[in-house]
N, C-alpha and C positions, 0 to 999 in steps of 0.2 A: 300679648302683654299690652297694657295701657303704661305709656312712657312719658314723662313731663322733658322736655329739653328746654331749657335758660338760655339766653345767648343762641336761641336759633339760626337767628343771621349773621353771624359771627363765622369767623372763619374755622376752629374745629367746632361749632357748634352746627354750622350746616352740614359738615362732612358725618359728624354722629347721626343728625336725622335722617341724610338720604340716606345712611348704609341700614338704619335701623328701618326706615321704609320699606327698605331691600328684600327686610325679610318678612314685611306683609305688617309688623307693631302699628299699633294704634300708637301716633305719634299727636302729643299736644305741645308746640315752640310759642315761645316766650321772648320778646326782645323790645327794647325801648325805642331801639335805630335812632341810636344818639349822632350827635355831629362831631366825637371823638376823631374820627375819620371819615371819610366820603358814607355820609349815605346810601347813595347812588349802588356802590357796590355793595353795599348792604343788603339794599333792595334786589339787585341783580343773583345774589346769593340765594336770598326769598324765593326771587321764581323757578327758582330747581325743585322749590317743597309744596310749593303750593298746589301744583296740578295732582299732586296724590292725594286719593279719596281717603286714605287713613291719615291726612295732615289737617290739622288745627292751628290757627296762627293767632295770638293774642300781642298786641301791640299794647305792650305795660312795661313801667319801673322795676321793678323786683320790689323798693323800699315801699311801694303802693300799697301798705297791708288790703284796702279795698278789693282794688283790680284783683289782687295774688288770692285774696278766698274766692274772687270768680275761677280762677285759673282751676283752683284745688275742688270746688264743687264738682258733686258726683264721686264714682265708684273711686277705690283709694288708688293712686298711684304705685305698680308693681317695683317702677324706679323709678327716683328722680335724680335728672343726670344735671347738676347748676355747674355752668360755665358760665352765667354772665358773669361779670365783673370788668372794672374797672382798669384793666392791665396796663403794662408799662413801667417800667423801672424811671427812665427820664423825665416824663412826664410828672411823675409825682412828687419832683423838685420842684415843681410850680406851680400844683394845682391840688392839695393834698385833701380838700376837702371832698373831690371828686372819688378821691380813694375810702373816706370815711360814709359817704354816703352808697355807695354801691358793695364794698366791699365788705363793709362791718352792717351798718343799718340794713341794709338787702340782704344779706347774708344770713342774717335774724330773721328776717320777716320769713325767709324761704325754711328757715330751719323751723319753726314754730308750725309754720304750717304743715309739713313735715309731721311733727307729733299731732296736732293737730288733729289730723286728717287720717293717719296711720299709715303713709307711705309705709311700704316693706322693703326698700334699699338707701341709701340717701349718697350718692357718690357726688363727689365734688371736686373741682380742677383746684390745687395748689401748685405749687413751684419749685422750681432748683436753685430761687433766688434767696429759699429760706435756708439753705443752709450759710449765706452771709460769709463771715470772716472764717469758716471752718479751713483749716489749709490741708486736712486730711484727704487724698484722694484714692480711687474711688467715694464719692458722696452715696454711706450708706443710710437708710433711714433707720438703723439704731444709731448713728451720731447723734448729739442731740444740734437742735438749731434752734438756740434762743438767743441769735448775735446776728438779727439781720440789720444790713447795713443801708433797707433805702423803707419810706413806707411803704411801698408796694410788698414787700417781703413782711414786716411786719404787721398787714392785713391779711396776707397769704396764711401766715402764721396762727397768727389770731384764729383763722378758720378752723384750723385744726382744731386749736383746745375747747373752741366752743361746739363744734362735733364731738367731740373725746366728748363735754359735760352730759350732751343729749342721750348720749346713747347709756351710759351711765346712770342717770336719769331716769331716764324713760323707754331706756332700751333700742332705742332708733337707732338699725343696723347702718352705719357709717363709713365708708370708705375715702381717704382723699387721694392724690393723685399727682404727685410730683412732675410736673411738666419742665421737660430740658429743651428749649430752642427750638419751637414748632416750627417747620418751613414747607410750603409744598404750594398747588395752585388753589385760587383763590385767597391766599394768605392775608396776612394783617398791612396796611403801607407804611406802618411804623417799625415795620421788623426788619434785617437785615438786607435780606435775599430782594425784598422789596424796593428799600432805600437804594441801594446798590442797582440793580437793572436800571430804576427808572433814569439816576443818574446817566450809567455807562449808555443808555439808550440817546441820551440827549446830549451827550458828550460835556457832561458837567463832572466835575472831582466828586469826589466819594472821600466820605470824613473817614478813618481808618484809624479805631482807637486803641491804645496802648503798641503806636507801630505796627497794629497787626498781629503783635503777637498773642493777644489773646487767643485762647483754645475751648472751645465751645461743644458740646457735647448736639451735635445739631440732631434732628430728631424728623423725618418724614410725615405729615399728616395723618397717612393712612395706617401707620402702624400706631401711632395716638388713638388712633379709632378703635382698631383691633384691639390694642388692651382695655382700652374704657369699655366695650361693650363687653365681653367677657369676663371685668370684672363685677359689671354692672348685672348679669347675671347671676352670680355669685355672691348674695348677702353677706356681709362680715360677722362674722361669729368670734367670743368670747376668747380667749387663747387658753385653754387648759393650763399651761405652763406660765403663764405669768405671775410671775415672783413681785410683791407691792415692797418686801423689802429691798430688790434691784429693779426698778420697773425699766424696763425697755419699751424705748422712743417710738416705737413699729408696732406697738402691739397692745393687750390694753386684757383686762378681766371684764372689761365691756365689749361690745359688739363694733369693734371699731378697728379699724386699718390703715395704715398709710405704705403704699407703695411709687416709688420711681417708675419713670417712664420715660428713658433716653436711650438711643442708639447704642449704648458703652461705647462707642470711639471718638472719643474730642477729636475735633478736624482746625488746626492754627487758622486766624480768621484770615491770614495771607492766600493758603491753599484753598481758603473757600471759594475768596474773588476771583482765583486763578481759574477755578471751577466756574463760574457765574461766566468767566468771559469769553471761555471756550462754548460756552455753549450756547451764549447768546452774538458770537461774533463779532464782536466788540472787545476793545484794552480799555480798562479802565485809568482814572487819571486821578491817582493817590493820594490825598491828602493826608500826611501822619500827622496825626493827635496824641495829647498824654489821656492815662486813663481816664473815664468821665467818672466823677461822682456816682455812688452808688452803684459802683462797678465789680463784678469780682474779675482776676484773669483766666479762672481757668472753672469750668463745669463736666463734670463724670459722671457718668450715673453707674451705680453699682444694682443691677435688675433683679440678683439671684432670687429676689422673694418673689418679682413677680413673677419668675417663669416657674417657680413652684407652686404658687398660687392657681395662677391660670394657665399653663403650658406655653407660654407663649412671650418671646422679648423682639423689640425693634428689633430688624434687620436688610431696609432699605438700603443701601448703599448710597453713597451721600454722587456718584455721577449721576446713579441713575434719578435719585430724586432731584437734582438741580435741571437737568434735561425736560422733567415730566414740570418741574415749576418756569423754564426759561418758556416751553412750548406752548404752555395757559398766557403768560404775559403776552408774549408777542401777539399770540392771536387773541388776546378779549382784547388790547389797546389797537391792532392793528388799520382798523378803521374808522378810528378818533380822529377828528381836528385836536391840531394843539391844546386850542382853549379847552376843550369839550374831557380831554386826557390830563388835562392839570383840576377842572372838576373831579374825576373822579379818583383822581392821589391823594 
């Protein structure tokens, strides 16, 4: 299979290439290696993919219509797996046009090209942060989610309905992909598991929001992976059943799908640290905060479509994957200077 991945160098966007590598795919990754966070590990990321002879590495924008018809030139793409975007919930309280640019404008450009070009799957990473103010839990994706409470959620959003129009359209088999609280090695240094080590490692406080009490549906890497490529195997197809005078949120008379992809067991973010510190040997030094802006307190994922879909739902155990993320930190920063370790956070 000839494979486009977005967001190569990205933390689940390198984990999807090596494993699709794994299995011999003709891989073509895509990444800007912006200065959102360390380059550096971005690059470090790169060199896991680049020594394989079925890898391809284009160093483009996404919103680059240019670069992006170079990318699509030649035979059609069997999938195209887009994760790059923009991510971050906090972030987007100070920098929103970084989200309108890569999320909405690049989103388009990959989507067109897409028809374009005739890709034959088009799967895409959305969130758990579109279901917003929803207070129903399990978060199933027949709720609907048009009450997200930060941009980032509603550019996440947004993806969807502009998939839903393509495939509609122009029949472009469309899948998204609800991501719940990715953590694992190589990770993002904006995300929890992240913030958290590097602090407990320097014996600095750890900001601790809504007391802690928040409950997060944390989610392992490598089972992110396992669904994405399975589903990515698997075109989405039209629903038989779909009723236009009840339409359901999940599902579409078009070629189009939206499934979850969380762990089902929210883990309170108190017992997370508690997990983080046990295994990196270290107490952490608490700082309680009130909720932040564009916060929800609690995320679920309710899977039952996708392991109907594809056979298959999360089920790392949140020790085992903090041990497999604690045991990457200590040893990629292990033989950093200071300065050289604060470069690459």
């Amino acid at each position: 299979m000839r494979i486009l991945v977005t967001g190569a160098a990205g933390f689940i966007g390198m984990h999807t290439a090596e494993r699709l590598l794994a299995r011999n795919e003709e891989v073509i990754g895509i990444d800007n290696l912006n200065d959102y966070y360390s380059p550096l590990l971005k690059r470090d990321r790169l060199a896991r993919l680049t020594f394989h002879k079925n890898f391809k590495f284009y160093e483009a924008d996404i919103a680059d219509k240019k670069s992006i018809e170079e990318v699509f030139a030649g035979d059609p793409f069997d999938a195209v797996i887009h994760l790059a975007a923009q991510a971050g919930v906090r972030y987007s309280l100070t920098n929103p046009s970084a989200y309108i640019h890569s999320n909405l404008e690049g989103f388009g450009v990959i989507l067109e090209a897409c028809r374009q070009h005739q890709a034959k799957h088009f799967v895409f990473a959305s969130t758990s942060s579109v279901y917003g103010t929803n207070a129903q839990l399990p978060f199933s994706e027949h709720h609907t989610a048009d009450h997200p409470i930060s941009l980032y959620a509603a550019t996440k959003r947004s993806n969807e309905l502009m998939a839903h129009s393509y495939a509609h359209l122009f029949q472009l088999p469309a899948t998204g992909l609800r991501f719940f609280t990715v953590y694992g090695p190589w990770g993002r240094p904006d995300m929890a598991a992240f913030l958290f080590a590097k602090a407990i490692m320097a014996g600095e406080p750890i900001q601790v929001f809504n007391q802690g009490k928040m409950a997060r549906d944390f989610t392992y890497v490598d089972d992110i992976v396992e669904a994405v490529i399975r589903v990515a195997d698997q075109p989405a197809q039209p629903d038989p059943l779909f009723d236009r005078s009840h339409p359901d949120s999940a599902t579409s008379d078009a070629p189009w799908r939206i499934y979850n992809i969380g762990n089902h067991q929210p883990v309170v973010l108190d017992s997370f640290i508690t997990e983080l510190e046990r295994c990196l040997g270290k107490t952490a030094i608490r700082h309680l905060m009130p909720m932040q802006a564009g916060d929800v307190e609690s995320t679920f994922a309710d899977v039952s479509d996708l392991g109907v879909a594809v056979d298959f739902a999360p089920r790392t155990p949140l020790a085992s994957g903090i041990e497999r993320f604690a045991k990457w930190y200590l040893n990629y920063y292990s033989n950093q200077s200071s300065s050289d370790s604060d470069q690459r956070h």
